[in-house]
C-alpha positions as CSV (number, residue, x, y, z in Angstrom):
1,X,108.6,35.0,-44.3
2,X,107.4,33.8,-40.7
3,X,108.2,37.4,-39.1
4,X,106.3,39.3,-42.1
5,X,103.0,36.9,-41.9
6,X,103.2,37.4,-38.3
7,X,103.2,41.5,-38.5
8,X,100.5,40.7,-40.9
9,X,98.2,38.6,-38.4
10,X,99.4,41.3,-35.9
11,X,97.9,44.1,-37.9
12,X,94.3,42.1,-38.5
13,X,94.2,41.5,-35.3
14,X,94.5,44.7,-34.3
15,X,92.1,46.5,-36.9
16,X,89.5,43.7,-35.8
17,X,90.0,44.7,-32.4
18,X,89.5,48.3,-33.2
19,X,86.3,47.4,-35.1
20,X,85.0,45.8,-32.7
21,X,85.8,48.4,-29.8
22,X,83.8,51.0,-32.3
23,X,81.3,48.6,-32.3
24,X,81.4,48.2,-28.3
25,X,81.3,52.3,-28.3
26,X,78.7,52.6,-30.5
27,X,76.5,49.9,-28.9
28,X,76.8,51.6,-25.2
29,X,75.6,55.2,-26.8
30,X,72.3,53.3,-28.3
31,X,71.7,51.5,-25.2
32,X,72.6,55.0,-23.1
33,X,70.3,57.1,-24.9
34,X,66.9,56.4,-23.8
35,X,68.4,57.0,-20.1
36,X,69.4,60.2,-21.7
37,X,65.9,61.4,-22.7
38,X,64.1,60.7,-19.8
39,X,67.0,62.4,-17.9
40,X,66.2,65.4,-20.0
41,X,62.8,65.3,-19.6
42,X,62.9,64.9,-15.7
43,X,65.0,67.8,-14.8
44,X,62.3,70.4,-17.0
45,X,59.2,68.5,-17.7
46,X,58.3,71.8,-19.4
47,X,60.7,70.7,-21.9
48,X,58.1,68.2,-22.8
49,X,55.3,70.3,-23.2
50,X,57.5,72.6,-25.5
51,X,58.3,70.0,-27.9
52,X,53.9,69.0,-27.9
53,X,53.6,72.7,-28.8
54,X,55.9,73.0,-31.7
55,X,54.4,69.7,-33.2
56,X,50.9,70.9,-32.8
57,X,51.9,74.5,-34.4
58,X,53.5,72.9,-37.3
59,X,50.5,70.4,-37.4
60,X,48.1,73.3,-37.9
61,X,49.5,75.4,-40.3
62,X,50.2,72.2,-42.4
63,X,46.3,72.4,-43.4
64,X,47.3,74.5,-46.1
65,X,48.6,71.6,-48.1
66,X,46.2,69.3,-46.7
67,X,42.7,70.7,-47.8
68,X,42.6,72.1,-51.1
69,X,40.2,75.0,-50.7
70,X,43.3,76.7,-48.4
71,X,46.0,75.3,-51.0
72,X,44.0,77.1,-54.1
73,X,44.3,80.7,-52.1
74,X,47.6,80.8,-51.0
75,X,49.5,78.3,-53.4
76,X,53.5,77.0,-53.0
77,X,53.3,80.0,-50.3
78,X,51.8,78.3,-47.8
79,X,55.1,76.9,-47.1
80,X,56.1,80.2,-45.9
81,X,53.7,79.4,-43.2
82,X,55.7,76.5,-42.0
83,X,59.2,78.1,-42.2
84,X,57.9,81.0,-39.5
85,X,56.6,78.1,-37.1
86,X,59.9,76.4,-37.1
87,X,61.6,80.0,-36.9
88,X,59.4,81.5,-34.6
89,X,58.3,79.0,-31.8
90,X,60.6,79.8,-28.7
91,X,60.9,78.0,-25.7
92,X,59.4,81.0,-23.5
93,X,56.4,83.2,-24.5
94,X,58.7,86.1,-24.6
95,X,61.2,84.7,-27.3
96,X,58.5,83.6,-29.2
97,X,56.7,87.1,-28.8
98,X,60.2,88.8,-29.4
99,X,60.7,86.9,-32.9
100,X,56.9,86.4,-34.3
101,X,56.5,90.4,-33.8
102,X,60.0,91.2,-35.2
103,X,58.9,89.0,-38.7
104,X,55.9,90.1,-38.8
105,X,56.4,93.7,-38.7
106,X,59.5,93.6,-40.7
107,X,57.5,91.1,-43.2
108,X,54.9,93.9,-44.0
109,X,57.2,97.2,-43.8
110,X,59.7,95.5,-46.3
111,X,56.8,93.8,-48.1
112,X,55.6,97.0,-49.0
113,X,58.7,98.6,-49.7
114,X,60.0,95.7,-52.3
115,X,56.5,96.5,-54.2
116,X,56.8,100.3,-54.1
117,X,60.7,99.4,-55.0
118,X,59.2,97.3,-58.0
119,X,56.8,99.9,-59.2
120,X,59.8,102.6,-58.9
121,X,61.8,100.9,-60.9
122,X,59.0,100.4,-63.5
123,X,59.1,104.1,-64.2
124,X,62.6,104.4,-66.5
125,X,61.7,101.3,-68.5
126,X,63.4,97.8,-69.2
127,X,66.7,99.4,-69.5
128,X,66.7,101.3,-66.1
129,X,65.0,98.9,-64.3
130,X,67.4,96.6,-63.2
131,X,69.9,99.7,-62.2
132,X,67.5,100.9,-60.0
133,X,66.6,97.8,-58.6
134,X,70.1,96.9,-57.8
135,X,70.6,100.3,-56.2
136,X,67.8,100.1,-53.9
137,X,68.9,96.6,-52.9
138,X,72.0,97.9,-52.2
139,X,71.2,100.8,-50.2
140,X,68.8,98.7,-48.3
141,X,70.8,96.1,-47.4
142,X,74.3,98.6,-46.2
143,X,71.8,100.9,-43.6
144,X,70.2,97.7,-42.8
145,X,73.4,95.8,-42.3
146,X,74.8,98.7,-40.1
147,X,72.0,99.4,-37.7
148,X,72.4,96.3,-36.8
149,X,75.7,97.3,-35.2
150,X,74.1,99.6,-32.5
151,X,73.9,97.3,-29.2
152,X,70.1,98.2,-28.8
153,X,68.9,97.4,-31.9
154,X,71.5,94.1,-32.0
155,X,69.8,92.9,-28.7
156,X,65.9,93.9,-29.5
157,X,65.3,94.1,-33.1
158,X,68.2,92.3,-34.8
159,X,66.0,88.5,-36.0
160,X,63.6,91.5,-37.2
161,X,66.0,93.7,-39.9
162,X,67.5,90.0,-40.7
163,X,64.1,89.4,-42.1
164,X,63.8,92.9,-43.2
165,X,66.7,92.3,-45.5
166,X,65.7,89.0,-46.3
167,X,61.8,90.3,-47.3
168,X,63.0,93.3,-49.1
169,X,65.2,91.1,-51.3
170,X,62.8,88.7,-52.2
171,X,59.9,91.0,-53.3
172,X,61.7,93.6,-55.0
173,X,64.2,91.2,-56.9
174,X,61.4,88.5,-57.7
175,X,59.2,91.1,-59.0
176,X,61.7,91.7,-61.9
177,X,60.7,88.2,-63.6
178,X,57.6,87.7,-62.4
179,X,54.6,90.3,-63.6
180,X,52.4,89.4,-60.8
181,X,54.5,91.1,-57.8
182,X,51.3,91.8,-55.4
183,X,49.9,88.8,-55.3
184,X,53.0,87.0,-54.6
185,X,54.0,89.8,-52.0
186,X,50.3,89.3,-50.4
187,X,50.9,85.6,-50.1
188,X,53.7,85.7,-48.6
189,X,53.0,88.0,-46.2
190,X,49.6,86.3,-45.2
191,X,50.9,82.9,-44.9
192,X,54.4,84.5,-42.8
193,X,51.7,86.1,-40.4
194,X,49.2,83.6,-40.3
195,X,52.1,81.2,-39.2
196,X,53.3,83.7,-37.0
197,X,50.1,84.4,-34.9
198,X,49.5,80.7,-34.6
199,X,52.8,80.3,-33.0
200,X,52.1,83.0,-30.7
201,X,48.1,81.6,-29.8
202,X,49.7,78.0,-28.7
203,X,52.8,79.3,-27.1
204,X,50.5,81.8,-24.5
205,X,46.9,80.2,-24.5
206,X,48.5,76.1,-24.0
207,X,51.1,76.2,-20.8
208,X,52.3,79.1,-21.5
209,X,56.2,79.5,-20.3
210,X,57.1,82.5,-18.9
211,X,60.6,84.2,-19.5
212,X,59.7,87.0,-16.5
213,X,58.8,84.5,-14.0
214,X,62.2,82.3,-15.3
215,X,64.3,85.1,-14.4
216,X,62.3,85.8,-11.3
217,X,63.2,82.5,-10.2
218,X,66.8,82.5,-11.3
219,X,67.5,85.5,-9.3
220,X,66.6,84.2,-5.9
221,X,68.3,81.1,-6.7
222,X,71.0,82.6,-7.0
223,X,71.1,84.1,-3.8
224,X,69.9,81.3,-2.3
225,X,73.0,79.5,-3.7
226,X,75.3,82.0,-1.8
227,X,73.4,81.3,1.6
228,X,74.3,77.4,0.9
229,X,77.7,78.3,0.6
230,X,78.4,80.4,3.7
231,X,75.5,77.8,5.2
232,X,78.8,75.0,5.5
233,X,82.0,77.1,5.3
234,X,82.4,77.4,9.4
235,X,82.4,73.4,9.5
236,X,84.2,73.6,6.8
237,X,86.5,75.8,8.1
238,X,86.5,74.2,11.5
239,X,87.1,70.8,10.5
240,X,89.4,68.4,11.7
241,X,91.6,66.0,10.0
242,X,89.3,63.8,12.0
243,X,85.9,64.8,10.7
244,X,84.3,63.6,8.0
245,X,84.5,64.9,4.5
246,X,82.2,67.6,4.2
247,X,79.4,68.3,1.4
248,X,81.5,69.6,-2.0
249,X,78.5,70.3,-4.2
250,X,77.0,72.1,-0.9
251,X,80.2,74.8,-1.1
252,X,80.6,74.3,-5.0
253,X,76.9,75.6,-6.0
254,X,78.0,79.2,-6.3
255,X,79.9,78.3,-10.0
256,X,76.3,78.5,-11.4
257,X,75.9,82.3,-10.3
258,X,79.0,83.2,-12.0
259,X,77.8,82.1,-15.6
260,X,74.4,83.2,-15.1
261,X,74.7,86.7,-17.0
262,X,74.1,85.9,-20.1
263,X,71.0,83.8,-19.4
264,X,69.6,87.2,-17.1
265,X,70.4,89.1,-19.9
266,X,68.7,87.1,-22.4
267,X,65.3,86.5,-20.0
268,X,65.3,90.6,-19.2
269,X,65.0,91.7,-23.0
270,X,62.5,88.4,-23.4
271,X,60.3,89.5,-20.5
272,X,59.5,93.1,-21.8
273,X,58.1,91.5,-24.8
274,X,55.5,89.4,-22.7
275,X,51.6,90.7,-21.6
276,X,50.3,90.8,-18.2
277,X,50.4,87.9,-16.4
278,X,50.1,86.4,-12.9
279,X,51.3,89.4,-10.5
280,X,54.2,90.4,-13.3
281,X,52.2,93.7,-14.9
282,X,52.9,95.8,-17.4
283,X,56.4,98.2,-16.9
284,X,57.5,95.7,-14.2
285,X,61.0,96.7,-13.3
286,X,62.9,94.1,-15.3
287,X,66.1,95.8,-15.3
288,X,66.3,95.7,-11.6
289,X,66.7,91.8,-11.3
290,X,70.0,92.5,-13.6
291,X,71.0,95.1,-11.1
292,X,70.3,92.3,-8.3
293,X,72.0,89.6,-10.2
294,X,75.2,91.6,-11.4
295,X,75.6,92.4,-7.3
296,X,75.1,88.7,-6.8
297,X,77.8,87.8,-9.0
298,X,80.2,90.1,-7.5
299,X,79.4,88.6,-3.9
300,X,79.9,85.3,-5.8
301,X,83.6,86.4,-7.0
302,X,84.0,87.1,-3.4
303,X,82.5,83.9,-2.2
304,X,85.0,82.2,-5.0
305,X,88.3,83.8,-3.4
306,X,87.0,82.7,0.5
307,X,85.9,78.9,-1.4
308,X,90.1,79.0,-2.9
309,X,91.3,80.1,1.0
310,X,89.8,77.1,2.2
311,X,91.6,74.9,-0.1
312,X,94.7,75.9,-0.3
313,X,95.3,78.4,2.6
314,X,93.6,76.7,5.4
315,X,97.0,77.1,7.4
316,X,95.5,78.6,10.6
317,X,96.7,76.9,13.9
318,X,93.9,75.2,16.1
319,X,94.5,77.9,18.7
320,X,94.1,80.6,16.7
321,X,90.7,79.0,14.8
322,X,89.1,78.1,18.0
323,X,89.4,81.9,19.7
324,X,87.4,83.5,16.7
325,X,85.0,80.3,15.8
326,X,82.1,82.1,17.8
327,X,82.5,85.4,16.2
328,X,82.9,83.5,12.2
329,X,80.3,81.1,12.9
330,X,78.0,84.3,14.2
331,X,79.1,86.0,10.7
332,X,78.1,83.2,8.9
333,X,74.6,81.9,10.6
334,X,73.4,85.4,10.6
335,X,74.5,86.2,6.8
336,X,73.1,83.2,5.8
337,X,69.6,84.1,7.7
338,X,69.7,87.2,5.5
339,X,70.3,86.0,2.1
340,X,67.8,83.2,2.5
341,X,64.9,86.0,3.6
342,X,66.1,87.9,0.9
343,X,66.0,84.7,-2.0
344,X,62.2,84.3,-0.1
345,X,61.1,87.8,-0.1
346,X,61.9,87.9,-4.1
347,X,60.1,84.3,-4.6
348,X,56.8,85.0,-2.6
349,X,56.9,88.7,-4.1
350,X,56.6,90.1,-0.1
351,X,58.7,92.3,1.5
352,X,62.3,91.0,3.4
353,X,61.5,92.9,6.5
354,X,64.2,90.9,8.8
355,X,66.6,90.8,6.5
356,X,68.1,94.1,7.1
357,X,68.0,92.8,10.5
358,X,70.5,89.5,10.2
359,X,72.7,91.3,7.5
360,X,72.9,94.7,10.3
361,X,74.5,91.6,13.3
362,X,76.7,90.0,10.4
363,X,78.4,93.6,10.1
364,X,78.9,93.9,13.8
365,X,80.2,90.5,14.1
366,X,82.4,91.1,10.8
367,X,83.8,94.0,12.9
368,X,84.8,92.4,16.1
369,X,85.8,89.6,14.4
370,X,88.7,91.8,12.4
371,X,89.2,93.4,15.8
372,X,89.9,90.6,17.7
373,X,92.5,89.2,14.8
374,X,93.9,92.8,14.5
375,X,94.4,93.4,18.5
376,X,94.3,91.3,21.2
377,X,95.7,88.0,18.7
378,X,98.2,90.1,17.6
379,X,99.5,91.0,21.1
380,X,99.1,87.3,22.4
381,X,100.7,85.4,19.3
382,X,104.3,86.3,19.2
383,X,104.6,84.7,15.5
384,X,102.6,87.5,13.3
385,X,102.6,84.6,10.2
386,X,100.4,82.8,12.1
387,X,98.0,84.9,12.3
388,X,98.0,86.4,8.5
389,X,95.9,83.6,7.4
390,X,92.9,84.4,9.6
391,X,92.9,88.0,8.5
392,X,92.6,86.8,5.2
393,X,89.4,84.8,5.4
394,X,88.3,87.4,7.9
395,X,88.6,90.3,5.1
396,X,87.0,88.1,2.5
397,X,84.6,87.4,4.7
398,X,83.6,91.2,5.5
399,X,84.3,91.6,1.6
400,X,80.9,88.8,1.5
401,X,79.1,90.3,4.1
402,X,79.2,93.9,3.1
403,X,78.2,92.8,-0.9
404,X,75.3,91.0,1.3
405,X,74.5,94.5,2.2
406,X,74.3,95.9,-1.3
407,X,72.2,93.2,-2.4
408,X,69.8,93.6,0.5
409,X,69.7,97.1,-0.6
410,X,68.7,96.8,-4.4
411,X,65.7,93.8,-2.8
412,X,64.1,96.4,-1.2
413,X,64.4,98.6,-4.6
414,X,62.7,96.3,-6.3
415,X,60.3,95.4,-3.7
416,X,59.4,99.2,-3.4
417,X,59.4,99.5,-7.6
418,X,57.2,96.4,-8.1
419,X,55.1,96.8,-5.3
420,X,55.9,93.6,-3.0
421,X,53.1,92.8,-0.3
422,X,54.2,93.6,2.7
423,X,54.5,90.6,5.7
424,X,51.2,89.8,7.6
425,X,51.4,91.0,11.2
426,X,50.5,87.1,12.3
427,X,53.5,85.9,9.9
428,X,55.8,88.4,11.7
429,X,54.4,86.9,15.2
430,X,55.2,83.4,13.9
431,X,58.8,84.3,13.3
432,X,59.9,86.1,16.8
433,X,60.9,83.4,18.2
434,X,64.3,82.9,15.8
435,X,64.3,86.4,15.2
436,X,63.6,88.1,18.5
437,X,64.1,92.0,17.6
438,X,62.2,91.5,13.8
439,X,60.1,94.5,14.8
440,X,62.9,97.0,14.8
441,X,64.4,96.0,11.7
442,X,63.3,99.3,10.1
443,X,65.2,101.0,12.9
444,X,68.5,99.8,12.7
445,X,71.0,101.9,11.5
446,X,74.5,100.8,9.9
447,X,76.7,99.6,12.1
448,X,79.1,102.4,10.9
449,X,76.6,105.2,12.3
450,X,76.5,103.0,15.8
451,X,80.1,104.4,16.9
452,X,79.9,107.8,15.9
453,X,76.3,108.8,17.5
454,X,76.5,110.2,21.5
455,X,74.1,109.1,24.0
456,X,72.9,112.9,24.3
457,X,72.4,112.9,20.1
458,X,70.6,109.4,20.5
459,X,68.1,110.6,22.9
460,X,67.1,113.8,20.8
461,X,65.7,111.3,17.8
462,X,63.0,110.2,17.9
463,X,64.3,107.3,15.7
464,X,66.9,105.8,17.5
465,X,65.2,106.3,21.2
466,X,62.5,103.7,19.1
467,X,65.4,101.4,18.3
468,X,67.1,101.3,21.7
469,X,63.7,100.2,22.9
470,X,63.9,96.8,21.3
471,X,67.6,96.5,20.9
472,X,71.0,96.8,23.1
473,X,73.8,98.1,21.8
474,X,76.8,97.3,24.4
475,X,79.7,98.7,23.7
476,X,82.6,97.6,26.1
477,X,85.3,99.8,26.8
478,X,88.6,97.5,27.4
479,X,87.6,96.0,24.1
480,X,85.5,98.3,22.4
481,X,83.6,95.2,20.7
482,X,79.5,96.1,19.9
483,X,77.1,93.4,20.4
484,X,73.5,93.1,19.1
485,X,70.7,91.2,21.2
């Protein structure tokens, strides 16, 4: 009896205990979740605004129900009116565009096809009425269904045969018990528009957010991001067991570029949707940031590989790491110079004229670098394993540098297809001093072209006699190593 009202008082205990623990749990969320909202609102105070917007939408098409005048004309409809705002009203202008213009259009082309249906399926009388009906539904419904399968259409116009289907449905199949198909196919109609168009007048003409200028942004973060990463991997690299832990989130912000394709996709297809604005005009080549940003991911699945070296095959000897630091911190520095003029040529809309410049030095020193590991190391470090772990990181590194290149290259697409302003002459002056040859950046030719053009060649363009008039190009002969100043 004592041991079975003692498992008794154990289990009470216990499921008091638990209780209570739920209650601790639950307690700690309430008190937690004001911290929550204001973190939310702090990181996007645009986030805010949104939330002002869809209130004051809803709050104006509501006048329907409130006055009776508007209630008399449009009737139980005007709830139609509400349903779009909830539906339609997007964070950006484009998504809002994108789905008011997709109901509306598809509201009026099926609303008028449900009443022609309905006055088709008048013609064979009460008997064939419903067979008719039914069969258009269905036909409707199947093509509709299935052009929704074509990627295009999926991406652009798939919210708009959704309603399509949805309209269609409704008018036709209503109008079979009620007499009065027009006037409920007008209402409908009116008060799906009317809601529509007021969801578009708040979301442009009250702080408008822009989908084009949000993917504008996103894609020089991005390669912003990358400069960050290669901006701490030589003391990262060079580190000591004595040196202080370096930065994570510094070397870890590159993660965000890899799941960032999606959200490009999704602010490309918005953007075409949204009206001139700022210095974004109409036909501005959208599908040129997704060329820049799929390139940028691919330097990021480079940047990943070089991040995993450093944690797990950081095995190269002292010796070894301190004879190439000058040529991988020169690699670095000058790659990092070029992907942060590239992230600032795309936010200030201007030309990256010294990009091509820093990227053109990271190649050279990318080259010596693998050089150096593949030659004279090789010769002076009798155990070959030794040195593998350095040629690793230096071909991932080359990997990074020459994606660098690529990305460089599609900048200056854009910059040429969406008309960039080109760098004032007294900016350029400003910046000579940290980069001292900026003028001939328009000169400089890949460092692959370097070895294979002769002095006599070199003096019969015109091009290159420019270029070796602000740069050097020393090319030593025990080493065969080329240098820019």
């Amino acid at each position: 009896m004592c041991k079975a009202s003692n498992i008794e008082m154990e289990v009470v205990s216990a499921g008091a205990d638990q209780k209570e623990g739920m209650m601790n749990r639950g307690w700690g969320k309430l008190k937690a979740f004001p911290g929550k909202l204001k973190k939310l609102g702090k990181d996007d105070p645009r986030r805010i605004i949104h939330s002002l917007k869809v209130g004051l939408a809803i709050t104006l098409v509501s006048l329907f129900y409130y006055f009776e005048p508007l209630y008399e004309g449009f009737g139980v409809s005007a709830m139609w009116a509400v349903m779009t705002v909830v539906v339609v009203f997007e964070f950006s202008v484009g998504a809002t565009l994108s789905k008011g213009l997709n109901r509306g259009l598809a509201t009026i082309v099926a609303g008028t096809l449900g009443f022609g249906a309905h006055r088709l399926a008048d013609l064979p009388g009460e008997r064939g009425e419903p067979i008719i009906l039914g069969l258009l539904v269905f036909l409707q419904a199947s093509m509709m269904t299935f052009i929704r399968f074509f990627p295009q259409m999926k991406a652009k116009y798939d919210y708009g045969l959704l309603v399509f289907i949805l309209t269609f449905c409704l008018i036709s199949v209503s109008g079979y018990r009620d007499d009065e198909v027009l006037d409920m196919a007008y209402q409908r109609v009116s008060t799906i528009l009317i809601g529509g168009f007021t969801s578009m007048l708040v979301c442009i003409f009250i702080c408008p957010i822009w989908a084009g200028h949000d993917l504008h942004n996103l894609v020089a973060n991005n390669i912003e991001q990358l400069a960050c990463f290669l901006e701490g991997f030589g003391l990262e690299y060079f580190k000591t067991s004595e040196d202080e832990e370096s930065n994570k989130t510094l070397l870890e912000g590159y993660k965000s570029v890899l799941h960032s394709k999606q959200t490009e996709e999704s602010l490309a297809i918005f953007a075409r949707w949204e009206p001139f604005h700022g210095r974004f005009r109409f036909g501005h080549p959208w599908k040129q940031y997704l060329k820049i940003g799929s390139l940028t991911r691919k330097c990021a699945y480079r940047i990943e590989a070089l991040h995993d070296y450093l944690n797990t095959g950081n095995q190269t000897p002292q010796e070894i790491r301190s004879k190439i630091q000058e040529e991988i911190i020169k690699v670095s520095s000058e790659s990092v110079k070029g992907l942060k003029e590239l992230a600032m040529a795309i936010k200030t809309m201007t030309t990256p004229s010294a990009a091509i410049l820093h990227i053109t030095r990271s190649k050279i020193a990318a080259k010596n670098l693998k050089f150096m590991l593949n030659t004279e190391l090789c010769k002076e470090i009798s155990d070959l394993l030794e040195v593998i772990p350095a040629v690793t990181m230096a071909s991932l590194l080359a990997d990074v540098v020459s994606c660098s290149e690529k990305i460089a290259e599609s900048v200056h697409e854009l910059a040429s297809l969406a008309k960039f302003k080109s760098v004032k002459p007294e900016l350029v002056a400003e910046r000579k001093p940290s980069l001292r040859n900026a003028e001939c950046v328009h000169e400089v030719a890949s460092v692959d072209k370097f070895k294979d053009v002769k002095p006599e060649v070199a003096a019969m363009k015109p091009s290159l006699r420019k270029m070796q008039s602000y740069s050097s190009i020393n090319v030593h002969q025990s080493h065969h190593v080329i240098t820019v100043e």
